[in-house]
Biopython code that builds the backbone (N, CA, C, O; Angstrom):
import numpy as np
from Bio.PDB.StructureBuilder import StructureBuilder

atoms = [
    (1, "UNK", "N", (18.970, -21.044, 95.001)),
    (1, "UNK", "CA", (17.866, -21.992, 95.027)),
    (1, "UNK", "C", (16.631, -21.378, 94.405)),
    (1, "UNK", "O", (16.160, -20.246, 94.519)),
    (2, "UNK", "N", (16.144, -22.686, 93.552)),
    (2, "UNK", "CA", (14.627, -21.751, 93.174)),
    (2, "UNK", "C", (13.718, -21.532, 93.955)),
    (2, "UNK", "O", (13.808, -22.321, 94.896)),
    (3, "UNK", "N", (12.906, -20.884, 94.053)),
    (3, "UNK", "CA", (11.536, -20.614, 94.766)),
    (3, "UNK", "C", (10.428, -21.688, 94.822)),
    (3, "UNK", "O", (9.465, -21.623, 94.057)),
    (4, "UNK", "N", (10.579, -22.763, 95.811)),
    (4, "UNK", "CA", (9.702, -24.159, 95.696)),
    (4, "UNK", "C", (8.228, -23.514, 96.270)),
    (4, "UNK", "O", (7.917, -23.396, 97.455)),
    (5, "UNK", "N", (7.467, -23.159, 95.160)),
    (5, "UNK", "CA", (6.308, -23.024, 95.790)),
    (5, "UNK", "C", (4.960, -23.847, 94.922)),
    (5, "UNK", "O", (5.046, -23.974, 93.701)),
    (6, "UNK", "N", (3.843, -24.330, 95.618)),
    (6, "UNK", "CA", (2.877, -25.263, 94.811)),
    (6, "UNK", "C", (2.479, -24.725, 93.230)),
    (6, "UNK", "O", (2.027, -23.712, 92.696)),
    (7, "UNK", "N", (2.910, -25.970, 92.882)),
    (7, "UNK", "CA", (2.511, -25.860, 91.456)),
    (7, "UNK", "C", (1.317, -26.153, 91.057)),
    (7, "UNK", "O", (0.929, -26.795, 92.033)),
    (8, "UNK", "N", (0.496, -26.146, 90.364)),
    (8, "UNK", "CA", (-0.737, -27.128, 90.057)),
    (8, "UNK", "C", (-1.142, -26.836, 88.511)),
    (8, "UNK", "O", (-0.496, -26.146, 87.722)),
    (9, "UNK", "N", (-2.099, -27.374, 88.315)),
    (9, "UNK", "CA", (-2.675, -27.224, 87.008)),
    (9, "UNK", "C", (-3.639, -25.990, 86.900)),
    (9, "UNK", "O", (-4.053, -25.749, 85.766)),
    (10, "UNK", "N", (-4.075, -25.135, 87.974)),
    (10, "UNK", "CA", (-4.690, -24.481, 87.593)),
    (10, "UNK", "C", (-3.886, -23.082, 87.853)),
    (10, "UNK", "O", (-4.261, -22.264, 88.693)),
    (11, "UNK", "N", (-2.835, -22.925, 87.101)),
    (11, "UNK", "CA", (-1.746, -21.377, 87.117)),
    (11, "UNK", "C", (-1.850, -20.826, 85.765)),
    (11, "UNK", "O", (-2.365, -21.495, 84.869)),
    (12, "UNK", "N", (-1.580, -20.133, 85.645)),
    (12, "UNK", "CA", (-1.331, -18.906, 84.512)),
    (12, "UNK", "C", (-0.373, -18.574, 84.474)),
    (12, "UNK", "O", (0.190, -18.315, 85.538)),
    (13, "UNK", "N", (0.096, -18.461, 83.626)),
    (13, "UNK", "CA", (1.754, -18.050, 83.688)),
    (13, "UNK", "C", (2.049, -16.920, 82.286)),
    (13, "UNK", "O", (2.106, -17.145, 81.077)),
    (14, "UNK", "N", (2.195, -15.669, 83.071)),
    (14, "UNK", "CA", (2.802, -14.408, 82.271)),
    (14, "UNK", "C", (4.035, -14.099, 81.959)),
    (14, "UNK", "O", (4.644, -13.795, 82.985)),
    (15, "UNK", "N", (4.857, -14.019, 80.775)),
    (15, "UNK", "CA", (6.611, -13.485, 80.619)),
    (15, "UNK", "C", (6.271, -11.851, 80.889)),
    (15, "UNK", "O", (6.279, -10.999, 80.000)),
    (16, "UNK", "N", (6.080, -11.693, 81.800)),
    (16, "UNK", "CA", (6.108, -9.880, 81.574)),
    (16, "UNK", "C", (7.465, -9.118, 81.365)),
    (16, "UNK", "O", (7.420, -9.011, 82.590)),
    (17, "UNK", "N", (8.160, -8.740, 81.149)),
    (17, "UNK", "CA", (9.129, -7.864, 80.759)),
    (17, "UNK", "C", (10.654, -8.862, 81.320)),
    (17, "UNK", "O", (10.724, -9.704, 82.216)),
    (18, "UNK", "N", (11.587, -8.415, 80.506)),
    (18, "UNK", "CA", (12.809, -8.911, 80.455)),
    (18, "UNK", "C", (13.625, -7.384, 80.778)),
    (18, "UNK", "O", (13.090, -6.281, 80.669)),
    (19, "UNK", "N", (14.961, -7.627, 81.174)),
    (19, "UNK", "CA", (16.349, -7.078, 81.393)),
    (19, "UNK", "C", (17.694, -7.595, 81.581)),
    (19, "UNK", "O", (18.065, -8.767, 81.648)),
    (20, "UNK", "N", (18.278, -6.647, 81.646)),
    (20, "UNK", "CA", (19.786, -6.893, 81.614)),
    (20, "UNK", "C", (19.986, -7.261, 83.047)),
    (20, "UNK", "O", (19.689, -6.441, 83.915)),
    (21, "UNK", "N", (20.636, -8.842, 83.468)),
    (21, "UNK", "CA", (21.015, -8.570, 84.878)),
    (21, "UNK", "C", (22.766, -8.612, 85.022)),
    (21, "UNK", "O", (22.911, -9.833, 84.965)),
    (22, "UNK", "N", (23.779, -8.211, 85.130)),
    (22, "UNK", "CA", (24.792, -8.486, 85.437)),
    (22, "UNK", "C", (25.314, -8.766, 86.599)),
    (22, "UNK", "O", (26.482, -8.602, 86.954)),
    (23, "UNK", "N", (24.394, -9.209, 87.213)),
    (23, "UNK", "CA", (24.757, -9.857, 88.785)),
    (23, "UNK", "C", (25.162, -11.494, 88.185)),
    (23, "UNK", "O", (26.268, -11.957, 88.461)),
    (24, "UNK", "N", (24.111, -12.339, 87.311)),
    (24, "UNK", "CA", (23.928, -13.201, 87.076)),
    (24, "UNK", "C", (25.072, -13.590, 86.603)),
    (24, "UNK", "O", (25.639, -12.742, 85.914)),
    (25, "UNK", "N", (25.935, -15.199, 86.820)),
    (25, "UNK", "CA", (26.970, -15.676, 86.266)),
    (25, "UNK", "C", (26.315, -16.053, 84.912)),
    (25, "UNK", "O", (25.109, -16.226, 84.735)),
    (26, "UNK", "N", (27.162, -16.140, 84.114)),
    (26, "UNK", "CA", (27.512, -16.960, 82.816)),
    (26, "UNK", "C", (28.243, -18.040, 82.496)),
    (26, "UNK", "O", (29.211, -18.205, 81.754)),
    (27, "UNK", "N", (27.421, -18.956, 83.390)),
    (27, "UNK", "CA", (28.158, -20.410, 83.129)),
    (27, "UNK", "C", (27.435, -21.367, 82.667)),
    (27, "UNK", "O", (26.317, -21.062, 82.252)),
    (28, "UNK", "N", (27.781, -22.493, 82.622)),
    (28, "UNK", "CA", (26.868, -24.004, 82.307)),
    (28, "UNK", "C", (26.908, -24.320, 83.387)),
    (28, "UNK", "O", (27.933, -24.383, 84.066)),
    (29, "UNK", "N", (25.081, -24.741, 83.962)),
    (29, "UNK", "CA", (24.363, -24.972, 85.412)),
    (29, "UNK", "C", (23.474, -26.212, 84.595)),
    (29, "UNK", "O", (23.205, -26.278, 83.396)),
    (30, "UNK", "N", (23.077, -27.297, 85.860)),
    (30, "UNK", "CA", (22.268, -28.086, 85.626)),
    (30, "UNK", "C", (21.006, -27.139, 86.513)),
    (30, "UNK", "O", (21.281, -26.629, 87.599)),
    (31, "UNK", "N", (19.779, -27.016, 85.954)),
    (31, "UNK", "CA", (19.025, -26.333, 86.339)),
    (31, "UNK", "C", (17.395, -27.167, 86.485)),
    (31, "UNK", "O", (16.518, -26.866, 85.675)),
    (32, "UNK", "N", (17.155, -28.082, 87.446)),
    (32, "UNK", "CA", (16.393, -29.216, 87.599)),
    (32, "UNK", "C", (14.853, -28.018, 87.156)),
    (32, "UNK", "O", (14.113, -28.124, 86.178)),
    (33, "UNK", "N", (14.813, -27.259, 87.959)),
    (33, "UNK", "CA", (13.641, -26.385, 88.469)),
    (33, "UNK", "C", (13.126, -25.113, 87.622)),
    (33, "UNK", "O", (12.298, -24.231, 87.848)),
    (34, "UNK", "N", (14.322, -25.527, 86.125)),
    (34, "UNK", "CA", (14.112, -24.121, 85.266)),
    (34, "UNK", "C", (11.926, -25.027, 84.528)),
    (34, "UNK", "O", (11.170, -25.998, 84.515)),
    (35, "UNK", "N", (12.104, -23.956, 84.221)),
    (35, "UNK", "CA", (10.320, -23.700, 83.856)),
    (35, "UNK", "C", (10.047, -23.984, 82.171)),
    (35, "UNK", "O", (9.097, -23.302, 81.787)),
    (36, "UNK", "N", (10.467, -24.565, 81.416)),
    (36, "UNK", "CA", (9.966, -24.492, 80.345)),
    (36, "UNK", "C", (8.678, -24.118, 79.897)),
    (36, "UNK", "O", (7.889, -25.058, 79.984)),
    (37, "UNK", "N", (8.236, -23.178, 79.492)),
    (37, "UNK", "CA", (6.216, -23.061, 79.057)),
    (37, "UNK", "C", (6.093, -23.251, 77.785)),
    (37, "UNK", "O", (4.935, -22.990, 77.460)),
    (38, "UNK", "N", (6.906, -23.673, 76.653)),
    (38, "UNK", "CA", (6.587, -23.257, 75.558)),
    (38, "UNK", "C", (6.988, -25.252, 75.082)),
    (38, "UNK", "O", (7.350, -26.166, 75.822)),
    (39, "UNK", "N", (6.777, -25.243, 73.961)),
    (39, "UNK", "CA", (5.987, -26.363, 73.161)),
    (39, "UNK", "C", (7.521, -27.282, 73.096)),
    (39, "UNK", "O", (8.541, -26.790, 72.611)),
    (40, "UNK", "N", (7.456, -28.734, 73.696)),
    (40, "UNK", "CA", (8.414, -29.294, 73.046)),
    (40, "UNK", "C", (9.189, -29.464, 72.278)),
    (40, "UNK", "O", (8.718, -30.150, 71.371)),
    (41, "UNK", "N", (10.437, -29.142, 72.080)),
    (41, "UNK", "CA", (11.694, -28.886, 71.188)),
    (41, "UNK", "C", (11.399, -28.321, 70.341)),
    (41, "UNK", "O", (11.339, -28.713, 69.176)),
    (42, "UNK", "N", (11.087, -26.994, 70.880)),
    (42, "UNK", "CA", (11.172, -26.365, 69.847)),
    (42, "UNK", "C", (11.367, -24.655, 70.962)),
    (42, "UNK", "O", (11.567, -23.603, 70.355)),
    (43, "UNK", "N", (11.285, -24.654, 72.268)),
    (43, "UNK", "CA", (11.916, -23.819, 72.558)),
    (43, "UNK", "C", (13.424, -23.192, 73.105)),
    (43, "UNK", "O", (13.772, -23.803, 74.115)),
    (44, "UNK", "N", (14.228, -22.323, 72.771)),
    (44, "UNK", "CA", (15.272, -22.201, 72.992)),
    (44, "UNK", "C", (15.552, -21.649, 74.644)),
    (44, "UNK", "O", (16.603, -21.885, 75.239)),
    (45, "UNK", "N", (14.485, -20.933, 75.191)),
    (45, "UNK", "CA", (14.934, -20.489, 76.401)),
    (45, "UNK", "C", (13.871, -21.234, 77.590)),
    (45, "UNK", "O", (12.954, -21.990, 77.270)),
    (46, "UNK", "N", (14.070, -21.005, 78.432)),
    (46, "UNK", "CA", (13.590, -21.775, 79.622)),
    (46, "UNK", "C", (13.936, -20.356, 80.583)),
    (46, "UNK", "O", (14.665, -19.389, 80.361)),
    (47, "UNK", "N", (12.939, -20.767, 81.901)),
    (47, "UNK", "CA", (12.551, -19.378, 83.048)),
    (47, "UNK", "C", (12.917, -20.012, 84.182)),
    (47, "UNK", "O", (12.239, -20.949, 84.604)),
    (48, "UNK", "N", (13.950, -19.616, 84.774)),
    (48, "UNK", "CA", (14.255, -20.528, 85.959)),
    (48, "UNK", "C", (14.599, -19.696, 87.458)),
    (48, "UNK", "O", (15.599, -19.374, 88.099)),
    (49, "UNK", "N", (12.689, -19.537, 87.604)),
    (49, "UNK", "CA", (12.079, -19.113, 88.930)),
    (49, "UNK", "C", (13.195, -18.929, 89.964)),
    (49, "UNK", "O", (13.975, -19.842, 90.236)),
    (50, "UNK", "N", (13.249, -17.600, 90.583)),
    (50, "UNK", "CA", (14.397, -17.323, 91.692)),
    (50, "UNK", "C", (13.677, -17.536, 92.725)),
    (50, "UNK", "O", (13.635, -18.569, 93.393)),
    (51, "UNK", "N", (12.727, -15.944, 92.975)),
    (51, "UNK", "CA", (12.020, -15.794, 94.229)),
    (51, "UNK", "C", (10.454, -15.103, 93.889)),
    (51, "UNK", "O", (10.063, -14.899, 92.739)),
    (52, "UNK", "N", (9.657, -14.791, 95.122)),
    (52, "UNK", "CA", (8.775, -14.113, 94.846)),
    (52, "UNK", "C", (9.211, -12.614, 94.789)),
    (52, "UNK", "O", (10.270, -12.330, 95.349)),
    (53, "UNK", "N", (8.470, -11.584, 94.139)),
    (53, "UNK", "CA", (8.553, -10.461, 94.088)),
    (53, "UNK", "C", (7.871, -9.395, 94.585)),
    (53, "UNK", "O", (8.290, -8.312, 94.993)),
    (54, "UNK", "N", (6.216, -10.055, 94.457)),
    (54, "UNK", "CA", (5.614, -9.500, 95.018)),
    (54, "UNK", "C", (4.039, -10.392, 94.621)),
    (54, "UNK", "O", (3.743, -11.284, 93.826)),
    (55, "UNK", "N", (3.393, -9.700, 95.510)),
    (55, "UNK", "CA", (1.849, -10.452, 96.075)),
    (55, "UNK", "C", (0.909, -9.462, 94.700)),
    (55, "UNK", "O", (0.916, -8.243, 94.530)),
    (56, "UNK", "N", (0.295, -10.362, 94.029)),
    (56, "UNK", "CA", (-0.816, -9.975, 92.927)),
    (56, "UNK", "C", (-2.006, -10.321, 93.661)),
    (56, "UNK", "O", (-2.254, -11.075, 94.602)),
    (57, "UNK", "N", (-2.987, -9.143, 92.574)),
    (57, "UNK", "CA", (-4.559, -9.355, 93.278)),
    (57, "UNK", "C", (-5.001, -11.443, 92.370)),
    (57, "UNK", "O", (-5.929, -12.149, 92.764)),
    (58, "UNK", "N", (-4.406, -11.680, 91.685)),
    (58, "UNK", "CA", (-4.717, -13.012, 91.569)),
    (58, "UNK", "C", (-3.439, -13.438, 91.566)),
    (58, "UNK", "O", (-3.337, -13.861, 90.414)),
    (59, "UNK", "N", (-2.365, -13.616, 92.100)),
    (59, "UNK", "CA", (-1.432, -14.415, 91.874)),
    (59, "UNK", "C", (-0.223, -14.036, 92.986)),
    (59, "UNK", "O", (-0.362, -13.440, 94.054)),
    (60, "UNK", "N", (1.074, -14.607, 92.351)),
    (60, "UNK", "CA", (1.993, -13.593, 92.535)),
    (60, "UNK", "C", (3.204, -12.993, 91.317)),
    (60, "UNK", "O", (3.100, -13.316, 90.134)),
    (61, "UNK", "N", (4.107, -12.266, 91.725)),
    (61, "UNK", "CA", (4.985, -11.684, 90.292)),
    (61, "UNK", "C", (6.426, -12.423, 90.879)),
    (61, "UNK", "O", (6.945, -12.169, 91.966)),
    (62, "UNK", "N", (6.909, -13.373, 89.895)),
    (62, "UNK", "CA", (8.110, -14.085, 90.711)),
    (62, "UNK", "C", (9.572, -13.011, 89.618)),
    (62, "UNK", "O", (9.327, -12.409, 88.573)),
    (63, "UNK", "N", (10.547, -13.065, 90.101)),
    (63, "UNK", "CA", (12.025, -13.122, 89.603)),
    (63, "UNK", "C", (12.234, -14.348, 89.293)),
    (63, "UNK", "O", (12.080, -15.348, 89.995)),
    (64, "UNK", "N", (12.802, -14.206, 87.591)),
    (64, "UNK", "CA", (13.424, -15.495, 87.115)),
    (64, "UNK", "C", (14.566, -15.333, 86.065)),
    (64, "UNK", "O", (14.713, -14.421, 85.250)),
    (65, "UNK", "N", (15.113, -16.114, 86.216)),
    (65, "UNK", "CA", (16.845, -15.814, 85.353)),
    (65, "UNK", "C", (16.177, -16.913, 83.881)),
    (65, "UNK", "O", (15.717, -18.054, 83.853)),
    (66, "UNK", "N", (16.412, -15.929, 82.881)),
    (66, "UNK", "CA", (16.441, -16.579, 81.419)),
    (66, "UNK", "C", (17.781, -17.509, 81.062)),
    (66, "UNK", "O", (18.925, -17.071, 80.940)),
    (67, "UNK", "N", (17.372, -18.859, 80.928)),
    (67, "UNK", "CA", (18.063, -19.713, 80.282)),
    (67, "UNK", "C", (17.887, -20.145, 79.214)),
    (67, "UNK", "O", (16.748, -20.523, 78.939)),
    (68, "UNK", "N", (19.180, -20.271, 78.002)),
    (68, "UNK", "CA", (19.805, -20.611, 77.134)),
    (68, "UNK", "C", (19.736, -21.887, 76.570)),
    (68, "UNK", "O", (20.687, -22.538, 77.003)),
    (69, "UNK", "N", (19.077, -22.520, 75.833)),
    (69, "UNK", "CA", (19.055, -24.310, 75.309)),
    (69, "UNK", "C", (20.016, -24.177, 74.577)),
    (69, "UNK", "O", (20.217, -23.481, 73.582)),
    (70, "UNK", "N", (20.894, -25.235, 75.391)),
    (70, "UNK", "CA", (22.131, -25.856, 74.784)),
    (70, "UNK", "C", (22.623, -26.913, 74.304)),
    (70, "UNK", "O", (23.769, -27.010, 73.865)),
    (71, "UNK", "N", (21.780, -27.806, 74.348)),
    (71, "UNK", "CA", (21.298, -29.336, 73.718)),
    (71, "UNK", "C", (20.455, -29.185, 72.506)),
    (71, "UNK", "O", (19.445, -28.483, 72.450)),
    (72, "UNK", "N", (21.053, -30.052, 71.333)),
    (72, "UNK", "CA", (20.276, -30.020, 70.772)),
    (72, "UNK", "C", (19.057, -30.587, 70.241)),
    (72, "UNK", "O", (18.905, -31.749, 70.618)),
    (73, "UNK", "N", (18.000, -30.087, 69.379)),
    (73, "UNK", "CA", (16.717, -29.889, 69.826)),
    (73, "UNK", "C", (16.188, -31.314, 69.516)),
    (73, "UNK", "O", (15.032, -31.522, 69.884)),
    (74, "UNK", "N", (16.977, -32.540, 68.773)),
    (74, "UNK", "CA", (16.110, -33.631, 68.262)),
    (74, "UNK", "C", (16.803, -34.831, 69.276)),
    (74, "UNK", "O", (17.078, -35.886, 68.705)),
    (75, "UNK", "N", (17.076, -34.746, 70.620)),
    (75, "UNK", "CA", (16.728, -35.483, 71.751)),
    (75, "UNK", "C", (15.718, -35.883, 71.671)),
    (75, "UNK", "O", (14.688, -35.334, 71.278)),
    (76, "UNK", "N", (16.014, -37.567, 72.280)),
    (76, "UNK", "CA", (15.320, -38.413, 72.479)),
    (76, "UNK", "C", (14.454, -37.656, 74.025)),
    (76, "UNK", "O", (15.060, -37.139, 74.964)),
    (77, "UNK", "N", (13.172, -37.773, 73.925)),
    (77, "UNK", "CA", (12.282, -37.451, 75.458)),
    (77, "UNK", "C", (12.663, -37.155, 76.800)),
    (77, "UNK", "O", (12.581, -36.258, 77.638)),
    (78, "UNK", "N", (13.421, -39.084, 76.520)),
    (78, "UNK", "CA", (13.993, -39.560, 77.861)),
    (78, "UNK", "C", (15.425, -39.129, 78.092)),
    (78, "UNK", "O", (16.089, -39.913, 78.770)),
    (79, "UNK", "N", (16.279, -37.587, 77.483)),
    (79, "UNK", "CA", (17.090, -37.546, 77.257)),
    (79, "UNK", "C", (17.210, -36.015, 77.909)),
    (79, "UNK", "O", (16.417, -35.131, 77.582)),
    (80, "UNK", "N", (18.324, -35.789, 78.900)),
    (80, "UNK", "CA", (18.534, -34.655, 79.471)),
    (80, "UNK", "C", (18.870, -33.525, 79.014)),
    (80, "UNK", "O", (20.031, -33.425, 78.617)),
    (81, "UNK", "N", (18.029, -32.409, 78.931)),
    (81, "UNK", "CA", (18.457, -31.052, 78.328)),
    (81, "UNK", "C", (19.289, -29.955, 79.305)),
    (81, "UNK", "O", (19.176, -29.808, 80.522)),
    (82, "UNK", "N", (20.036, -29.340, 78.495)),
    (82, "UNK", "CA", (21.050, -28.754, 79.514)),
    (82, "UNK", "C", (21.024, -27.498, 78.915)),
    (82, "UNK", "O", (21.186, -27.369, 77.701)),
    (83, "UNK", "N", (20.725, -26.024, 80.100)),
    (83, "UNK", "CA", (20.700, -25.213, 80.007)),
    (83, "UNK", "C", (21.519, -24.017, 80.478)),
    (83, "UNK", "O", (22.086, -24.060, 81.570)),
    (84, "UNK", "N", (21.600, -22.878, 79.630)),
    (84, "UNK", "CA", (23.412, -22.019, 79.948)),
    (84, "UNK", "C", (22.551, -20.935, 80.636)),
    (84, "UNK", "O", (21.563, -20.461, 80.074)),
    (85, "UNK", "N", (23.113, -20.404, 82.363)),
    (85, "UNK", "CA", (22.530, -19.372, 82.711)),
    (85, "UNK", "C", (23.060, -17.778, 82.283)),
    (85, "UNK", "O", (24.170, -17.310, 82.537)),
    (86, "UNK", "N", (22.079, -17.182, 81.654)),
    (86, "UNK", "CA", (22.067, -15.839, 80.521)),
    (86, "UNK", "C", (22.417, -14.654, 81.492)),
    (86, "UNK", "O", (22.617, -14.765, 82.702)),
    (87, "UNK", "N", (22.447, -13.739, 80.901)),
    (87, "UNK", "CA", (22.856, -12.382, 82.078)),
    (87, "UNK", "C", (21.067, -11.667, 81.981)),
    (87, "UNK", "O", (20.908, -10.666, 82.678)),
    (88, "UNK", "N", (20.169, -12.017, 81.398)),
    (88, "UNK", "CA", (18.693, -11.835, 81.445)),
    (88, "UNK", "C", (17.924, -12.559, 82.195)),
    (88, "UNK", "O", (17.936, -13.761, 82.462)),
    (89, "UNK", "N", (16.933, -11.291, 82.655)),
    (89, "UNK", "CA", (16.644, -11.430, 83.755)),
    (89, "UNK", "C", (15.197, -11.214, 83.321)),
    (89, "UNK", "O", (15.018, -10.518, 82.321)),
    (90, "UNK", "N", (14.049, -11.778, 84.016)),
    (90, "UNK", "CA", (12.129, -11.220, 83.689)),
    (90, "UNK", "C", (11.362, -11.347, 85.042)),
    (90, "UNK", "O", (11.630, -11.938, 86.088)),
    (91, "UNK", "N", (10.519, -10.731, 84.721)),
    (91, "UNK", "CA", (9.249, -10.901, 85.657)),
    (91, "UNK", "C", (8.804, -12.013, 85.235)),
    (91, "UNK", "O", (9.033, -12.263, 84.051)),
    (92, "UNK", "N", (8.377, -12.578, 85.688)),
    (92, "UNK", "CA", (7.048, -13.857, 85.377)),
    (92, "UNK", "C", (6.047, -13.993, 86.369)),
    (92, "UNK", "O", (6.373, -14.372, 87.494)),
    (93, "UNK", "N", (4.819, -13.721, 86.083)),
    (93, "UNK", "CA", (3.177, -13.957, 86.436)),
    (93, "UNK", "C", (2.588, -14.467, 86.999)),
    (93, "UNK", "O", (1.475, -13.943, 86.948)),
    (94, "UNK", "N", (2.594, -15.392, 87.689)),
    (94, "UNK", "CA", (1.723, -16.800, 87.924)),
    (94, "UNK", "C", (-0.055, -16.263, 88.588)),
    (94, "UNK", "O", (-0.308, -15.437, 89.465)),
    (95, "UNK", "N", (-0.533, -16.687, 88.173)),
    (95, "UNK", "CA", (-1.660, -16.485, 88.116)),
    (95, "UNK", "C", (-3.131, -18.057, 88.535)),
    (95, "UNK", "O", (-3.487, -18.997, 87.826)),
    (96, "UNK", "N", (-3.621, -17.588, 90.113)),
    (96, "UNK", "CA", (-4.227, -19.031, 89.677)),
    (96, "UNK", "C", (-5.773, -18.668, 88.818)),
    (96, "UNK", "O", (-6.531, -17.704, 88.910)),
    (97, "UNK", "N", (-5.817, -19.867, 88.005)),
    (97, "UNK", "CA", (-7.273, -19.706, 87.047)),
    (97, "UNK", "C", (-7.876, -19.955, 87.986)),
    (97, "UNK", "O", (-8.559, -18.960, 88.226)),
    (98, "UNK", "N", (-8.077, -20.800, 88.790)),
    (98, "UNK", "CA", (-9.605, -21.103, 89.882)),
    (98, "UNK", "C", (-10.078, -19.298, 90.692)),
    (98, "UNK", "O", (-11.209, -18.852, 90.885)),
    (99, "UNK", "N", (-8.739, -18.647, 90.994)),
    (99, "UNK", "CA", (-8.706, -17.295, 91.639)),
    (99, "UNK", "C", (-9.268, -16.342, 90.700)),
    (99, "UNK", "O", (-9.913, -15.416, 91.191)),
    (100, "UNK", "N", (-9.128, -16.405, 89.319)),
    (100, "UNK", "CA", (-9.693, -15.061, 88.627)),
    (100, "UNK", "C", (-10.777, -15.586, 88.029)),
    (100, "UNK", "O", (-11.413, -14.786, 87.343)),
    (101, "UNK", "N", (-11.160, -16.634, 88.079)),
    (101, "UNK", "CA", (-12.709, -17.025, 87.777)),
    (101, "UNK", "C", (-13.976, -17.168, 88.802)),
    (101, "UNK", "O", (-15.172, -17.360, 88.585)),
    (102, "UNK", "N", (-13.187, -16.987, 90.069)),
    (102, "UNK", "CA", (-14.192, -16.287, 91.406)),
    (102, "UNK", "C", (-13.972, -15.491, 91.794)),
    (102, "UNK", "O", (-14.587, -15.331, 92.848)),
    (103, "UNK", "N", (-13.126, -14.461, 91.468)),
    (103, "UNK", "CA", (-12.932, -13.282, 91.874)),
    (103, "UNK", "C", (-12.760, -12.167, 90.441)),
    (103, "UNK", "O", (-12.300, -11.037, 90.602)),
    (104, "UNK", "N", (-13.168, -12.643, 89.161)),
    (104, "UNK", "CA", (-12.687, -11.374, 88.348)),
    (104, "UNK", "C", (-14.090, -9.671, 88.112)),
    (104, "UNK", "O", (-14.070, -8.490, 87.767)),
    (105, "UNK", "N", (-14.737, -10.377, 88.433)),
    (105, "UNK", "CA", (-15.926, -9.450, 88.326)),
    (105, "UNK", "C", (-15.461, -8.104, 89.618)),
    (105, "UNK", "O", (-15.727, -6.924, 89.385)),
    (106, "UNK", "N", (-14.735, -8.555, 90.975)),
    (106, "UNK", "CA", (-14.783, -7.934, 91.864)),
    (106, "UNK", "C", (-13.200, -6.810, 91.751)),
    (106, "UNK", "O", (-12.806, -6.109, 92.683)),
    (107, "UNK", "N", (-12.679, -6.892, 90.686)),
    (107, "UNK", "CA", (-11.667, -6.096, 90.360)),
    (107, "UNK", "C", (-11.652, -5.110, 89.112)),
    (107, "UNK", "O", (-12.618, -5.336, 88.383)),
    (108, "UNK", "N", (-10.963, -4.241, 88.725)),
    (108, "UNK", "CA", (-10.913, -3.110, 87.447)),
    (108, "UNK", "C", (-9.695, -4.464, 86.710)),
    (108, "UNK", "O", (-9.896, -4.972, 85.607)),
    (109, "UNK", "N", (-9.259, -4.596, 87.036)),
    (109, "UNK", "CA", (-7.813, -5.625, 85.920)),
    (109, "UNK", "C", (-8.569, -6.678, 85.682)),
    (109, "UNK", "O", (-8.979, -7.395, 86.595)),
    (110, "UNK", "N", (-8.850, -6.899, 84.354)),
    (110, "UNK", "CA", (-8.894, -7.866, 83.717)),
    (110, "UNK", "C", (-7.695, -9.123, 83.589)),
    (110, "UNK", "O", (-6.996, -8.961, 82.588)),
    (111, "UNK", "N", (-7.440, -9.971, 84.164)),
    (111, "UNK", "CA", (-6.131, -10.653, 83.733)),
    (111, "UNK", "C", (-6.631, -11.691, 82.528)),
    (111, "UNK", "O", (-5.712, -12.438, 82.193)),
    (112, "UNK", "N", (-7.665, -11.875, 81.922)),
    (112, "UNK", "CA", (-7.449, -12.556, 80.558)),
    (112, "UNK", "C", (-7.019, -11.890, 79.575)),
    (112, "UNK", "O", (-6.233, -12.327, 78.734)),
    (113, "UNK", "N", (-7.691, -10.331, 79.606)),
    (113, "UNK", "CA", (-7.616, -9.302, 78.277)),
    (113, "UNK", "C", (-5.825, -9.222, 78.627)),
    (113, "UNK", "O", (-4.951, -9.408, 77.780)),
    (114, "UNK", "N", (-5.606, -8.918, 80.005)),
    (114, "UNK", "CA", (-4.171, -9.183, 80.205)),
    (114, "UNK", "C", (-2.940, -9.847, 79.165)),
    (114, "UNK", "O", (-2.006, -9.328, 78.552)),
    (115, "UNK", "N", (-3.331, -10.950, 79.268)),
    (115, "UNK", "CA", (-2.341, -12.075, 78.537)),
    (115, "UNK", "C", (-2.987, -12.094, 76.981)),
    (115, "UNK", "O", (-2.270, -12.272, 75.996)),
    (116, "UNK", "N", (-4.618, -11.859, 76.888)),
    (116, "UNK", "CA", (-4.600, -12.211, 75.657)),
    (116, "UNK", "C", (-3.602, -10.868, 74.668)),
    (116, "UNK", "O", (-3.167, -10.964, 73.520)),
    (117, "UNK", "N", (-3.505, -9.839, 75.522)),
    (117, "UNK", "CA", (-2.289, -8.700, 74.767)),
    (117, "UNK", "C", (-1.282, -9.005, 74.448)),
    (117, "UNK", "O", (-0.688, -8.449, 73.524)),
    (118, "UNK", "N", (-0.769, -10.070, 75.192)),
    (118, "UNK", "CA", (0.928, -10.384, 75.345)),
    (118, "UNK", "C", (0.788, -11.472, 73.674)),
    (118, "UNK", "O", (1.786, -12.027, 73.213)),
]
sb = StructureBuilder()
sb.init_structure("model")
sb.init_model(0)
sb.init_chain("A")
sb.init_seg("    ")
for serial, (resi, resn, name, xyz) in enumerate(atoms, 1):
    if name == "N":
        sb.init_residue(resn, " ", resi, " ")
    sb.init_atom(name, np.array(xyz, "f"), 0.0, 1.0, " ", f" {name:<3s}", serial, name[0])
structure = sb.get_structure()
């Protein structure tokens, strides 16, 4: 199960580092809760949030299994994309913006210079 925790509009969201997981199956999964961040059809992988990992000074650092786009990319909107779960594995970021814009002065980590690196 993924990690159902509040979503909102004001998150940040970091790919920090990828790996090899071989725990992970290699099958075809319908994956309601995988994360797409990147620009309409036109990305191939999707982040599909496990658990938390750990507690950030603005956020938290979740576990998420990298998925595979297996549909192809000139679907209609209203049309279901289906994704293959990969043996890769990442950190991912979440970050709330309302949190590091009242609190960034009171820390040494910058989390904009952060992401603007990535």
């Amino acid at each position: 199960n993924a990690d159902n925790t509040d979503k909102d509009d004001d998150s940040m969201i970091s790919y920090i580092s990828s790996s090899s997981d071989s725990s992970v199956d290699k099958k075809k999964n319908e994956v309601p809760e995988a994360v797409n961040k990147c620009e309409k059809n036109i990305s191939q992988k999707a982040y599909w949030i496990q658990r938390t990992l750990r507690e950030a000074i603005y956020g938290k650092v979740k576990y998420a299994i990298v998925l595979k786009k297996i549909s192809p990319n000139n679907l209609p909107s209203d049309q279901v994309v289906e994704w293959e779960v990969t043996n890769e594995a990442c950190a991912v970021k979440e970050q709330s913006w309302q949190q590091i814009k009242r609190e960034r002065r009171r820390y040494a980590e910058n989390p904009i210079q952060e992401v603007a690196a990535m």
